[in-house]
VEXDREN-2710 file (C-alpha; in Angstrom, 1 decimal):
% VEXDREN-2710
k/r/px/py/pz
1/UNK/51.2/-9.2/16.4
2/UNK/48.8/-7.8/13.7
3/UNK/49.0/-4.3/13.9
4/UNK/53.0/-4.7/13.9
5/UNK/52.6/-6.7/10.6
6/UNK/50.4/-4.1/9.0
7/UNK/52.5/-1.1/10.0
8/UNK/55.8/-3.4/8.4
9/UNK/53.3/-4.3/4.9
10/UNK/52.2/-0.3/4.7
11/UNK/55.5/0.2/4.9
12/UNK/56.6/-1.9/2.5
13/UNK/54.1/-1.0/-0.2
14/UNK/54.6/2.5/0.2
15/UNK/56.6/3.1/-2.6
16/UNK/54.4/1.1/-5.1
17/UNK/51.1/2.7/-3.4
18/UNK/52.2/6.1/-4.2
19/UNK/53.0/4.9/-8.0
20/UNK/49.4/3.7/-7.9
21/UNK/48.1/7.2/-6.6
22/UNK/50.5/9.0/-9.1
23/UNK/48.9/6.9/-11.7
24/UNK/44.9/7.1/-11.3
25/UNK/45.1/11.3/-10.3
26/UNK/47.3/11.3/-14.2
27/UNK/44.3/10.0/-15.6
28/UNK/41.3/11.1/-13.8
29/UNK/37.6/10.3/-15.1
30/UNK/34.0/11.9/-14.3
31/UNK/31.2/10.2/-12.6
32/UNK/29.3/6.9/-14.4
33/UNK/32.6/7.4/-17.0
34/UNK/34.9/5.1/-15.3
35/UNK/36.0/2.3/-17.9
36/UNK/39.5/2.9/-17.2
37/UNK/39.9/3.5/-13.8
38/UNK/37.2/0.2/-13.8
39/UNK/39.8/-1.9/-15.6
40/UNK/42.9/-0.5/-13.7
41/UNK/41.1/-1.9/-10.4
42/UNK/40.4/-5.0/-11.9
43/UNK/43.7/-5.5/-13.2
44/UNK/45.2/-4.6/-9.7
45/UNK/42.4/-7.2/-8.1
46/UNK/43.7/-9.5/-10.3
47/UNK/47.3/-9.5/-9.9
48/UNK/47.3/-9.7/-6.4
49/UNK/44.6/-12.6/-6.6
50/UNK/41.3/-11.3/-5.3
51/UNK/38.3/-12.6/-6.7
52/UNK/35.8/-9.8/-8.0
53/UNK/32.6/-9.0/-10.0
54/UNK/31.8/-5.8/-11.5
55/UNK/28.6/-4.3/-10.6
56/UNK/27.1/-0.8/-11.9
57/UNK/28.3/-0.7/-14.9
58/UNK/31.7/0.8/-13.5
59/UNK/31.5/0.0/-9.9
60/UNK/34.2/-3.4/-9.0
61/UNK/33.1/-5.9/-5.6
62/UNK/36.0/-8.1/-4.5
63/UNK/36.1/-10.4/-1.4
64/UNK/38.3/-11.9/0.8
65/UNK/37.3/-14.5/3.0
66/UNK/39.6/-15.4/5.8
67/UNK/39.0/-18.3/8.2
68/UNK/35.5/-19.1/9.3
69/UNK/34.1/-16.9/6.6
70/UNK/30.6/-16.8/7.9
71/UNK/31.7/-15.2/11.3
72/UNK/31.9/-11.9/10.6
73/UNK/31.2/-9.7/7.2
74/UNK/32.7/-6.2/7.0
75/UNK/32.6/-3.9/3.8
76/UNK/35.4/-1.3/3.0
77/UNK/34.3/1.4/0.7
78/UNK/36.5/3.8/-1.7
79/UNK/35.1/6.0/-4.8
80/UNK/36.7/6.6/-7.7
81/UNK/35.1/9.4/-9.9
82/UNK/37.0/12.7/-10.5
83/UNK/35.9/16.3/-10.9
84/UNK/35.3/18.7/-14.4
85/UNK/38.1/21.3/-12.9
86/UNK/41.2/21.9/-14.9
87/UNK/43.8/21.0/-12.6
88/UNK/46.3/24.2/-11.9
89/UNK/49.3/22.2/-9.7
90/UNK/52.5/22.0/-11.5
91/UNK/53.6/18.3/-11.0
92/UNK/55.0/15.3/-12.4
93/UNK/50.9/13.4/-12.3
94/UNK/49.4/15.8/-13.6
95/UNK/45.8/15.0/-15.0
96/UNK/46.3/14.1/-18.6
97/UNK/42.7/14.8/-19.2
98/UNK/41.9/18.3/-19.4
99/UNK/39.1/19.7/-17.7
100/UNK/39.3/17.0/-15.7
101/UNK/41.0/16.4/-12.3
102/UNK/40.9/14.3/-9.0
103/UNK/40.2/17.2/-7.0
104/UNK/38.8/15.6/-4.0
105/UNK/40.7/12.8/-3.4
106/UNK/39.1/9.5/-4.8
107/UNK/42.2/8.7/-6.4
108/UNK/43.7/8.4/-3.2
109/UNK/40.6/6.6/-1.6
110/UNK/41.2/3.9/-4.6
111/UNK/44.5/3.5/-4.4
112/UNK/44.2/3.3/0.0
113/UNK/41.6/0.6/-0.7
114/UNK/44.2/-0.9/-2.7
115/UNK/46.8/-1.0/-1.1
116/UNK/44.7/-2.7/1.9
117/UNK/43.3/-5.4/0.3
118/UNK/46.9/-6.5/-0.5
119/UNK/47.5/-6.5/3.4
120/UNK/44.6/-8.0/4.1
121/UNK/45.0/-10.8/1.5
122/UNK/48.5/-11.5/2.6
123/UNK/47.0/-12.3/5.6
124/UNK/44.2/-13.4/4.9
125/UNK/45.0/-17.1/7.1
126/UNK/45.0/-14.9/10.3
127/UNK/41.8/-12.9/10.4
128/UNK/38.0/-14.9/10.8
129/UNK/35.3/-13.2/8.5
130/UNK/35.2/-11.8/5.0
131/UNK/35.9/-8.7/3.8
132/UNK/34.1/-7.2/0.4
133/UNK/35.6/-4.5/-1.3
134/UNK/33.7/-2.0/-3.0
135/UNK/35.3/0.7/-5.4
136/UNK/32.1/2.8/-6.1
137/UNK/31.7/5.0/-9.3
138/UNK/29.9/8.2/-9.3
139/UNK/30.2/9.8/-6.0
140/UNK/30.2/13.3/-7.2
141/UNK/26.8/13.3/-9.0
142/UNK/23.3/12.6/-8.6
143/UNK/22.1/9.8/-7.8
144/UNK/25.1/8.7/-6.4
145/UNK/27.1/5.7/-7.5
146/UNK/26.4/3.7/-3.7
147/UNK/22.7/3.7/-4.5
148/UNK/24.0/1.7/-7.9
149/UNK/26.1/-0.5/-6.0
150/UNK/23.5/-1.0/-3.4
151/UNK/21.0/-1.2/-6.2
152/UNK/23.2/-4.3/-7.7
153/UNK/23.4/-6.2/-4.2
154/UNK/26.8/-4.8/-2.9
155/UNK/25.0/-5.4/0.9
156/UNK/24.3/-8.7/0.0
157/UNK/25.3/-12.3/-0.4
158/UNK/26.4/-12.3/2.3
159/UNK/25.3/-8.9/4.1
160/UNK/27.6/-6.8/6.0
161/UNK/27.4/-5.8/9.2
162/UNK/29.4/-2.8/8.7
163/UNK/30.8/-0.4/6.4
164/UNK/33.9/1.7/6.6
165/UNK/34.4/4.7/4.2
166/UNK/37.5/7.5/4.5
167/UNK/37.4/10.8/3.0
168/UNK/40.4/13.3/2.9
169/UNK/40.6/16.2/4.8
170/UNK/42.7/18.7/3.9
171/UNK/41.7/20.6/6.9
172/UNK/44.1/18.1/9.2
173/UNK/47.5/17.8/9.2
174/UNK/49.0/14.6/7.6
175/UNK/49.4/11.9/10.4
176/UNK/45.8/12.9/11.9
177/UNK/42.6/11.0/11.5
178/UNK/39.3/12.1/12.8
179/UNK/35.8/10.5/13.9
180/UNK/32.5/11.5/15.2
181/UNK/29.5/9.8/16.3
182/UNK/26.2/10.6/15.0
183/UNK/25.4/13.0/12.0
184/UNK/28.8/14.1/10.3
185/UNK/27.2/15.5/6.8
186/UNK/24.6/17.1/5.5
187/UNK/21.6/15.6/2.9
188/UNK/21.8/17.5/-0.4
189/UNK/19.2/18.1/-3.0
190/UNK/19.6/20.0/-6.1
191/UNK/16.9/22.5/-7.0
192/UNK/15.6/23.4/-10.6
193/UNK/13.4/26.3/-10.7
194/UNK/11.6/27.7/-14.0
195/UNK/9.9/31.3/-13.8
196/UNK/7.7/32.0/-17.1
197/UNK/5.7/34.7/-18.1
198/UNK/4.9/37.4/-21.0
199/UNK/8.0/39.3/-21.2
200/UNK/7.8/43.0/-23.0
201/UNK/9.4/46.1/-23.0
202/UNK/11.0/47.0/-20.0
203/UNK/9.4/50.8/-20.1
204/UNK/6.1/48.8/-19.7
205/UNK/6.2/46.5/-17.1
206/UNK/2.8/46.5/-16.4
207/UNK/1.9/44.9/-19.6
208/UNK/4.4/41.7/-18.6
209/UNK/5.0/39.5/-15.6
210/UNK/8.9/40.8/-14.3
211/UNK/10.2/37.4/-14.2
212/UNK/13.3/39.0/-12.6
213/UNK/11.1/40.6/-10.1
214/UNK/9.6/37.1/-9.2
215/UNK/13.0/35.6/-9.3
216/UNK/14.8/37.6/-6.6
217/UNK/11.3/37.5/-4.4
218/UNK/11.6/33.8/-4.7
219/UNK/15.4/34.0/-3.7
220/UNK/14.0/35.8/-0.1
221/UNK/11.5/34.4/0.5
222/UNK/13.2/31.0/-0.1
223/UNK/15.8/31.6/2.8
224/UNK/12.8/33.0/5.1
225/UNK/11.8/29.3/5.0
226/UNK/15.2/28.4/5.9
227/UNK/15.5/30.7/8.9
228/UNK/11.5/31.1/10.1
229/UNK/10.4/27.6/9.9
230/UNK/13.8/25.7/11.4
231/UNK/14.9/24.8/14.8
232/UNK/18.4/27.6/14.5
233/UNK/20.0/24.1/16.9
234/UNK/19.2/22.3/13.3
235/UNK/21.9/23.4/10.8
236/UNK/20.5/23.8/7.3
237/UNK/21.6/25.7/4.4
238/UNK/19.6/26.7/1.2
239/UNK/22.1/28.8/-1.5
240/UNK/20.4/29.6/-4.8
241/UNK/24.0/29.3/-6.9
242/UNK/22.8/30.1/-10.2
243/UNK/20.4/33.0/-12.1
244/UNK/19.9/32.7/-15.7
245/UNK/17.4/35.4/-17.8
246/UNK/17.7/37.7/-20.1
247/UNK/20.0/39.5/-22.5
248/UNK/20.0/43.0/-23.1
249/UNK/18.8/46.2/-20.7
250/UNK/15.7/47.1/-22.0
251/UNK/13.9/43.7/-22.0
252/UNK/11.9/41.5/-19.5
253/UNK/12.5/38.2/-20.2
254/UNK/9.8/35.4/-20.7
255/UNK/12.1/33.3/-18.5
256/UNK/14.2/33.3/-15.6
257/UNK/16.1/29.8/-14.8
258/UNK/17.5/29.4/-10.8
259/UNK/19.4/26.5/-9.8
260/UNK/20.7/26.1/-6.4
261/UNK/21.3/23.2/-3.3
262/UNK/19.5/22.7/0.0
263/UNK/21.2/20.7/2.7
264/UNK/20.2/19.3/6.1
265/UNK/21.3/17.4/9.0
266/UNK/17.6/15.9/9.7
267/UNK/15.8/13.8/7.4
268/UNK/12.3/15.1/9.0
269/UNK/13.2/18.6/8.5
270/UNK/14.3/18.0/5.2
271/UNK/11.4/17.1/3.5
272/UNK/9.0/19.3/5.4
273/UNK/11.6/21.8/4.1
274/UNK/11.1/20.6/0.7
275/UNK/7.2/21.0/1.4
276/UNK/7.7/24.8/2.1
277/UNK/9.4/25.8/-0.7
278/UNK/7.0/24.5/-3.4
279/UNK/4.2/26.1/-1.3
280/UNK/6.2/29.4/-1.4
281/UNK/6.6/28.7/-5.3
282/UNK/2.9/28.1/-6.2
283/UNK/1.5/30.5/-3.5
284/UNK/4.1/33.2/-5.3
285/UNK/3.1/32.0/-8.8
286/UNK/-0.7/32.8/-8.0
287/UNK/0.0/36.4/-6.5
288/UNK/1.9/37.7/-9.7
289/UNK/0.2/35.5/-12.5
290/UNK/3.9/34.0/-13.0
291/UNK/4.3/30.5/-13.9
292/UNK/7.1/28.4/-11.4
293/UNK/8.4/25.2/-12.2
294/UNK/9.6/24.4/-8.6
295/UNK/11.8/21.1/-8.8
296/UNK/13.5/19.6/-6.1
297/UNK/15.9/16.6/-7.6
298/UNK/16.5/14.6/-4.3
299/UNK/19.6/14.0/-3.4
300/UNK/22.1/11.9/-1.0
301/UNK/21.0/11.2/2.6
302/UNK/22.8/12.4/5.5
303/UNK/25.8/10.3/6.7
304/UNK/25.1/9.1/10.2
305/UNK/28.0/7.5/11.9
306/UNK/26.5/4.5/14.5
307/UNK/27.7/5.2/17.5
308/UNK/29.2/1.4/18.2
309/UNK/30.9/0.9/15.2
310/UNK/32.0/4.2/15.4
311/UNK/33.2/3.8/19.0
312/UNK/34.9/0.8/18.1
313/UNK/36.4/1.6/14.9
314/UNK/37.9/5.4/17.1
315/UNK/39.7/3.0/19.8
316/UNK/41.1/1.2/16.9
317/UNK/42.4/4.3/15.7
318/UNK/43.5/5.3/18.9
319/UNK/45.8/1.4/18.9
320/UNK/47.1/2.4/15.1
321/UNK/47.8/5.8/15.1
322/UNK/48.6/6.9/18.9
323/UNK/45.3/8.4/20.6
324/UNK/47.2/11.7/20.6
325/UNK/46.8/11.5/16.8
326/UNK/42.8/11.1/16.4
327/UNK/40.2/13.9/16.9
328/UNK/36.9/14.6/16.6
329/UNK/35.7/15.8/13.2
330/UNK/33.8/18.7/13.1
331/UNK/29.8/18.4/11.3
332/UNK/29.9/19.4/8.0
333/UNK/27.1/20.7/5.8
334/UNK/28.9/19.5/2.3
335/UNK/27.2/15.6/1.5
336/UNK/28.7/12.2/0.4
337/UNK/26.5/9.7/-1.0
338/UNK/28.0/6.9/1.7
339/UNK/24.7/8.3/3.4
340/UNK/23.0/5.6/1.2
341/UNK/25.3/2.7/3.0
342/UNK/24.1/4.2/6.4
343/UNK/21.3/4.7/5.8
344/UNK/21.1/0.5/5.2
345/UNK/23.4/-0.6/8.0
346/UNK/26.0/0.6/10.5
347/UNK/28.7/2.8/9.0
348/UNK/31.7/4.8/9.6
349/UNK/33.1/7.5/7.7
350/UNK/35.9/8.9/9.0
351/UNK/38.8/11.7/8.1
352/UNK/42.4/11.1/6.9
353/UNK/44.6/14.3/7.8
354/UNK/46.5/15.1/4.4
355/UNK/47.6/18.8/5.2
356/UNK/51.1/20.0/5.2
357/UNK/51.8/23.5/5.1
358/UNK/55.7/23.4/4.9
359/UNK/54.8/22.3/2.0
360/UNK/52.5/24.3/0.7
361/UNK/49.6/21.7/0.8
362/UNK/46.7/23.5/2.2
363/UNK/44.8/23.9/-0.9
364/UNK/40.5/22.6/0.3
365/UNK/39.0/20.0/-2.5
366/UNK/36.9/20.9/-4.9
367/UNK/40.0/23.3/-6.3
368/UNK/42.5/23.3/-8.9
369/UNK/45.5/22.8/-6.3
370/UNK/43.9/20.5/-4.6
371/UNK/46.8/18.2/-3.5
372/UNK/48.1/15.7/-0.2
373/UNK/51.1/14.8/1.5
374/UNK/51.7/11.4/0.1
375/UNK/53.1/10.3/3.3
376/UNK/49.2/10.4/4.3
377/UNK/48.5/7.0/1.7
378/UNK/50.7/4.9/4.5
379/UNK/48.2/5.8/6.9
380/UNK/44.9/5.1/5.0
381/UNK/46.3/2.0/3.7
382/UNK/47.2/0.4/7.6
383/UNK/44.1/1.8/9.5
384/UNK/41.3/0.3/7.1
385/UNK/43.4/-2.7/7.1
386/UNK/43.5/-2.4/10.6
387/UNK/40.0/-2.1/11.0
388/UNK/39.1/-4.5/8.2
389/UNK/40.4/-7.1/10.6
390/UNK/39.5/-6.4/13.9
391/UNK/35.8/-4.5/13.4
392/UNK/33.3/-7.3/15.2
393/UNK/35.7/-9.7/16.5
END
């Protein structure tokens, strides 16, 4: 039976699936930077046979082809970029490369990506389809590394008709995976916003445009969009994250420089959204003779989950893991550019439990303890297998 011989393979690799984990969070790289982590992945391809190309400019595409190769085509998805966080944990892997850390996981989505395509090669004479890989730079930074792996014909030749994608979740506890149907995470934009206008002597403001003043009306006003113009059933989240201007007490700057993020759940809203605020800008501009750059850098989609590969890749879970062992994922407004895959044909993105508080392991991603219970690789590495092989049969 299959699942029996995956189990007994994840098993088996374990040991050297962990060394491979150990190895890629020691020597973590940023987004569109990874030559190494490129190489390793090709190197590991290589060894175990798999044929591959590489595709945006750090991005890898292997494929296996089992029998009847034409049947079926499913694509299994794992980034690989790391964060600029100096890692705080005090263990044996730690990131070599200060300032820079795997902080949410992509070294483990590599090396689970990994250690399935061994599987699924091993048995490779006793599936029908093909199966492309696709190790994905760049997730952490606009524009996303799945637009440039969709850019250089990842979905093509021969085109999917499905895409599986796993994310960590320190929120679950190790042995758990989660799905949902539907909308699971937000769109995400960055915002770039410019206020200019004579600065002067702060005694004197009425000989200067308050650029300060403009600032933190633009901040209000910004979130009166958010909360006046939205369905409150739509979730949708504008934070204004950073205020730059000025330098001393007694001086109005010429400038004021806001960055911040919008994210939402619905494309329609989104852009209407987007609308808004540059209205708000440029009808603010003209009542207080300020000058706002209002930029809106657009961002990753939302990830939508179809419901019937969704459905069918959940009762799959429910076969591997023990039904009692999946749940339904909460929505989330933080983004991951796998939107772009869905966005292009039916995906699922689903959530591998990694928490262990006897441990200690409870630290979210995105923070300098950011770390799993290894026991959690054994798991990823079976169930994408798992559903490598029996998605569309």
């Amino acid at each position: 039976m299959l699942l029996e011989k995956i189990k007994t393979l994840a098993a088996q690799h374990q040991k050297e699936n962990i060394s491979t984990r150990r190895h890629l969070h020691a020597n973590p790289e940023l987004s569109y930077q990874e030559f190494e982590t490129c190489k390793y992945v090709q190197a590991q391809l290589t060894a175990i046979g798999i044929p591959f190309t590489v595709i945006a400019t750090t991005g890898v595409l292997g494929i296996i082809e089992g029998k009847n190769p034409s049947k079926r085509v499913i694509a299994l998805r794992a980034d690989m970029d790391a964060l600029p966080i100096i890692e705080e944990n005090k263990i044996d892997y730690k990131s070599n490369n200060e300032g820079v850390m795997h902080a949410c996981g992509h070294d483990v989505h590599t090396t689970i990506l990994l250690g399935a395509a061994k599987i699924l090669w091993t048995l490779r004479a006793e599936f029908e389809g093909t199966i492309k890989l696709l190790f994905q730079p760049g997730e952490e930074k606009n524009p996303g590394g799945a637009s440039y792996m969709i850019r250089d014909g990842a979905l093509q030749n021969p085109i999917p008709q499905g895409i599986i994608g796993l994310h960590v979740h320190p929120g679950l506890n190790y042995g758990k995976l989660s799905f949902r149907e539907g909308r699971v995470m937000a769109s995400a934009d960055e915002l770039y916003v410019s206020i200019k206008g004579p600065g002067g002597h702060a005694a004197t403001p009425h000989q200067t445009v308050d650029t300060v003043l403009v600032a933190a009306q633009l901040i209000t006003s910004l979130q009166t969009i958010i909360s006046r113009n939205r369905d409150p059933q739509n979730p949708s989240v504008l934070s204004i994250c950073s205020i730059h201007g000025g330098n001393t007490t007694n001086v109005i700057p010429s400038e004021v420089k806001l960055m911040g993020t919008f994210r939402a759940m619905d494309e329609v809203w989104r852009f209407k959204a987007h609308e808004l605020m540059m209205q708000q800008a440029k009808g603010l501009a003209i009542a207080t003779g300020a000058e706002i750059d209002f930029r809106v850098d657009v961002g990753y989609p939302t990830v939508d989950n179809e419901p019937v590969i969704t459905k069918a890749a959940w009762k799959l879970a429910d076969d591997y893991m023990g039904a009692e062992n999946v749940e339904e994922t909460e929505k989330r407004m933080g983004a991951e550019d796998f939107g772009y895959y869905s966005q292009v044909i039916p995906g699922c993105f689903f959530r591998l439990g990694v928490r262990n508080e006897s441990e200690g392991i409870i630290h979210n991603v995105h923070t300098p303890h950011f770390n799993i219970d290894e026991r959690a690789i054994e798991n990823g590495v079976g169930m994408m297998a798992y559903l490598g092989i029996n998605l569309f049969q």
